[in-house]
SEDREN-602437 format. One record per residue (C-alpha): residue in one letter; residue number from 1; chain; x, y, z. Coordinates in steps of 0.1 Angstrom, whole numbers, plus 5000, padded with zeros to 4 digits. Layout:
BEGIN
<'a',NUM,'A',<X,Y,Z>>
...
! end
This chain:
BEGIN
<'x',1,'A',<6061,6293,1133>>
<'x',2,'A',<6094,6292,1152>>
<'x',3,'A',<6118,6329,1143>>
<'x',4,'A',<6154,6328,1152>>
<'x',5,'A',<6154,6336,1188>>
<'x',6,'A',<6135,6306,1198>>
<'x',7,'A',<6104,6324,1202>>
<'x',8,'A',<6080,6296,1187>>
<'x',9,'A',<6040,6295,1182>>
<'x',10,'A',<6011,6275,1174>>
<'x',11,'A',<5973,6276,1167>>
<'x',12,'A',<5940,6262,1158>>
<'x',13,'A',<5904,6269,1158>>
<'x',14,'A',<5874,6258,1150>>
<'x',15,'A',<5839,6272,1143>>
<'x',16,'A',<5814,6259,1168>>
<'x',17,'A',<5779,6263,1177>>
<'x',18,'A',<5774,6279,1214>>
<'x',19,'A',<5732,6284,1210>>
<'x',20,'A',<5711,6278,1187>>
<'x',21,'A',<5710,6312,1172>>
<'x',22,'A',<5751,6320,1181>>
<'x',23,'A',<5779,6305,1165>>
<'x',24,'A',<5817,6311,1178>>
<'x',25,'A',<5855,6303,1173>>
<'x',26,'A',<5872,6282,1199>>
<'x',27,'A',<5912,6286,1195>>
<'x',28,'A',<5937,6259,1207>>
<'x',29,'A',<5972,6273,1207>>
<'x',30,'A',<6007,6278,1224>>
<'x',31,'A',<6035,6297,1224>>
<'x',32,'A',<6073,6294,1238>>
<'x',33,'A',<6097,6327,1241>>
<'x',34,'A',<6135,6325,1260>>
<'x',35,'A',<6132,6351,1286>>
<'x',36,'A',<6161,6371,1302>>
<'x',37,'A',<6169,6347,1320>>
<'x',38,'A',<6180,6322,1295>>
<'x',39,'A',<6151,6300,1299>>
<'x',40,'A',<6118,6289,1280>>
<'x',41,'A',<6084,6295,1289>>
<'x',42,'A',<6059,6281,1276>>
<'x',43,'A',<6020,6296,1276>>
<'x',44,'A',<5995,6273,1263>>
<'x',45,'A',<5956,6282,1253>>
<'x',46,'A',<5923,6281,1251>>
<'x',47,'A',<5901,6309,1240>>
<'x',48,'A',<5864,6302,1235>>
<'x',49,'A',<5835,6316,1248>>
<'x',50,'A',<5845,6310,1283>>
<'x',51,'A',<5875,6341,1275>>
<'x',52,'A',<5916,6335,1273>>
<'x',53,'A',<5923,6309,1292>>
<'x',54,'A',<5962,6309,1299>>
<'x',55,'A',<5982,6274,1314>>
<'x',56,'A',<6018,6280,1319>>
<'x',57,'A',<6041,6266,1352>>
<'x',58,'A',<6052,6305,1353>>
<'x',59,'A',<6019,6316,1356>>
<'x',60,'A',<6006,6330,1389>>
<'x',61,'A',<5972,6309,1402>>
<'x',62,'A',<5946,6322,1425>>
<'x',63,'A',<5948,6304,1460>>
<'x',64,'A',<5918,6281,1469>>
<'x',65,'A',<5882,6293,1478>>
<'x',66,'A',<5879,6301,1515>>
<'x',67,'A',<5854,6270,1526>>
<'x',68,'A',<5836,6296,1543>>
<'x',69,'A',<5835,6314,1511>>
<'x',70,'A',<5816,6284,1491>>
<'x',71,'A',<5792,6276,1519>>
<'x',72,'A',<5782,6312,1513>>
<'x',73,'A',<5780,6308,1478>>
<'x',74,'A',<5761,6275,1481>>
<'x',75,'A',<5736,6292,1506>>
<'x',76,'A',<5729,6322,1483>>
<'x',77,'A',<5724,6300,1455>>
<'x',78,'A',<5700,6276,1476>>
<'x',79,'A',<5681,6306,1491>>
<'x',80,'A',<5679,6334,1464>>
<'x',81,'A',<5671,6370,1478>>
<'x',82,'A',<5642,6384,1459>>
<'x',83,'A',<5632,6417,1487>>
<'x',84,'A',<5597,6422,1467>>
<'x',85,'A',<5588,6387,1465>>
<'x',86,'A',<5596,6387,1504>>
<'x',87,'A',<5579,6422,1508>>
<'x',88,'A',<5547,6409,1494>>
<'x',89,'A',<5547,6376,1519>>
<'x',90,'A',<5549,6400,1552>>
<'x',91,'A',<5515,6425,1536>>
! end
């Protein structure tokens, strides 16, 4: 739909299967508005079973992983902590 102050939206979805015993929606869509400031942002979409998922050049994005951050990450993953497990290996 588009009303009369320029605000404008769109959307679609689809039924899909995420497991074998769960079915979901995933929605497509995207939506324009004229802010304050006389210009249009645009927000565009995905929502799924991954959550809202928001694209827009207005949007804030997180800075980049620390390095040091995903070698941690990669090491935890790579070398699970299981403190029984490791309790039982020192008796």
């Amino acid at each position: 739909y588009e009303l009369g102050d320029g605000s404008k939206a769109s959307q679609d979805g689809v039924l899909k299967q995420i497991s074998p015993q769960h079915d979901g929606e995933a929605i497509e869509g995207k939506f324009a508005f004229i802010a304050d400031d006389g210009k249009e942002y645009v927000v565009a979409y995905v929502a799924d079973e991954n959550g809202y998922q928001p694209v827009g050049d207005h949007l804030p994005t997180p800075p980049p992983v620390p390095e040091s951050v995903l070698k941690t990450l990669k090491y935890l993953e790579e070398h699970p902590y299981h403190p029984e497990a490791d309790k039982k290996k020192r008796n």
